[in-house]
N, C-alpha and C positions, 0 to 999 in steps of 0.2 A: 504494500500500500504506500504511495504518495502521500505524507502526508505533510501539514505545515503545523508546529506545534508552537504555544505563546502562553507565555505569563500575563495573569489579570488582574495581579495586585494594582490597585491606584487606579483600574478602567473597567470593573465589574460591572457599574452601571452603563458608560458609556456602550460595552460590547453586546448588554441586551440590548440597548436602546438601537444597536447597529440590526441586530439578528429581528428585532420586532417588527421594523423595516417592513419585510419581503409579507407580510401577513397581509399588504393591500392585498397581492393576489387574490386571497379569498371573493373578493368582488368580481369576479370574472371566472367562475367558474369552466364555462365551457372552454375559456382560454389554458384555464393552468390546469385542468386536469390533463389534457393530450400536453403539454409544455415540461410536466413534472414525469409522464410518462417515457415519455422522449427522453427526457435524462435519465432513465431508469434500463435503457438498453444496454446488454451486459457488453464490458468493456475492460480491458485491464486498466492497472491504477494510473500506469503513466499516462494513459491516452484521455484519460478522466483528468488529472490532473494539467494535461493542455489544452483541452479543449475549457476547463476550467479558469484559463489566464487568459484564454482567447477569449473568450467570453464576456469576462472581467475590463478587458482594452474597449469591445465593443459596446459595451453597458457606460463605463466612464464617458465614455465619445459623448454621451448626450448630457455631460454635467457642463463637457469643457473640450469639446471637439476632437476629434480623431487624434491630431498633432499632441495636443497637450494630452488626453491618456497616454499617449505613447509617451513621451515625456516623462509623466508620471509614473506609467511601470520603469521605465527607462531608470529611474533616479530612485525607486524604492528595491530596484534590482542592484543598484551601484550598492545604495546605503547596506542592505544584507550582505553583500560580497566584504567592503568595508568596514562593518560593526558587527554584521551577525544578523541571523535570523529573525531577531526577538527588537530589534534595532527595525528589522525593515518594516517586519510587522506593524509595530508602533505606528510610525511615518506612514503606514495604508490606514491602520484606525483613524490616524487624527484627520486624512482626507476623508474620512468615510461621515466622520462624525462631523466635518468642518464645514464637506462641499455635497458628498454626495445624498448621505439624508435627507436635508433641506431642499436639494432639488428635486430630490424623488419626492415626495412630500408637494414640491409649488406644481410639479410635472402635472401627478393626481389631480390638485385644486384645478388648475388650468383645462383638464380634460373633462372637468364635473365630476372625477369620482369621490363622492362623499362617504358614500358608504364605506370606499377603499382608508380611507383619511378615520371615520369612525372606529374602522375594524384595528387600523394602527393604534389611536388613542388609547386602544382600550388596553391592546398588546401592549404596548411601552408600559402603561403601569403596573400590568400584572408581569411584566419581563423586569420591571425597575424594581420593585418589591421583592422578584426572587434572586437578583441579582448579588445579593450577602450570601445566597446560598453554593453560589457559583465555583466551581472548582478554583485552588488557583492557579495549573496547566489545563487548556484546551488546546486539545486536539480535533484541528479543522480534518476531518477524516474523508473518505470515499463519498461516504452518503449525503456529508453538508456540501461538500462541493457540486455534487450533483444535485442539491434543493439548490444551491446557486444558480448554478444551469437552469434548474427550470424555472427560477424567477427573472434573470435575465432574457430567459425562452418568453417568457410571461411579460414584460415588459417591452416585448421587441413586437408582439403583436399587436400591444395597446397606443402606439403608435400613430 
């Protein structure tokens, strides 16, 4: 297995608040069931694991355009090489929590989904409440990267 592993001391909240995110899907049922399905086609971990950062470049592209994802994997791929895994990590949370929520978030408002925007409300609090509970290693494993996939899947339709 591929995996990325990260300490959550001092970001427990912040990492639910990241993970709560993807729960708009729930509003677009007919979208992310075949979306999250899709990701679910068996694969080994490397191939999951690329198709997972390809994903990730294509998904950033609508925070801060093609250029700047690349960029930014670009520069969180240096920072890991340079400081370490847990180093790069970081530097993706604090875009996640800085740039990319908030636009996924106005993206929703802008498209009318309310409901999508109500079903996160509700996630973030009960994800910010259990988030003391929170391990302090997470291992982003096969199966979160592929609920990535399918929310990225799920996002690229809602377009």
């Amino acid at each position: 297995m591929t995996a990325f592993h990260f300490y959550t001391a001092g970001a427990r909240t912040a990492a639910a608040l990241v993970a709560a995110h993807g729960m708009t899907d729930l509003d677009s049922p007919r979208v992310w069931i075949p979306a999250y399905l899709a990701a679910c086609t068996p694969m080994q971990s490397r191939m999951i694991s690329t198709i997972f950062v390809v994903a990730s470049i294509g998904h950033f592209a609508e925070d801060v355009g093609s250029t700047g994802s690349l960029l930014l994997h670009t520069c969180v791929g240096a920072i890991t090489v340079a400081l370490g895994t847990q180093a790069g990590l970081t530097a993706m949370g604090m875009y996640l929590v800085g740039v990319h929520v908030p636009s996924h978030y106005k993206r929703c408002a802008a498209r009318g989904r309310f409901n999508a925007l109500l079903i996160a409300a509700v996630s973030s609090i009960v994800a910010s409440g259990l988030a003391r509970g929170m391990p302090a290693k997470v291992t982003l494993t096969d199966a979160m990267q592929r609920a990535v996939i399918g929310h990225v899947l799920t996002e690229a339709h809602m377009r």
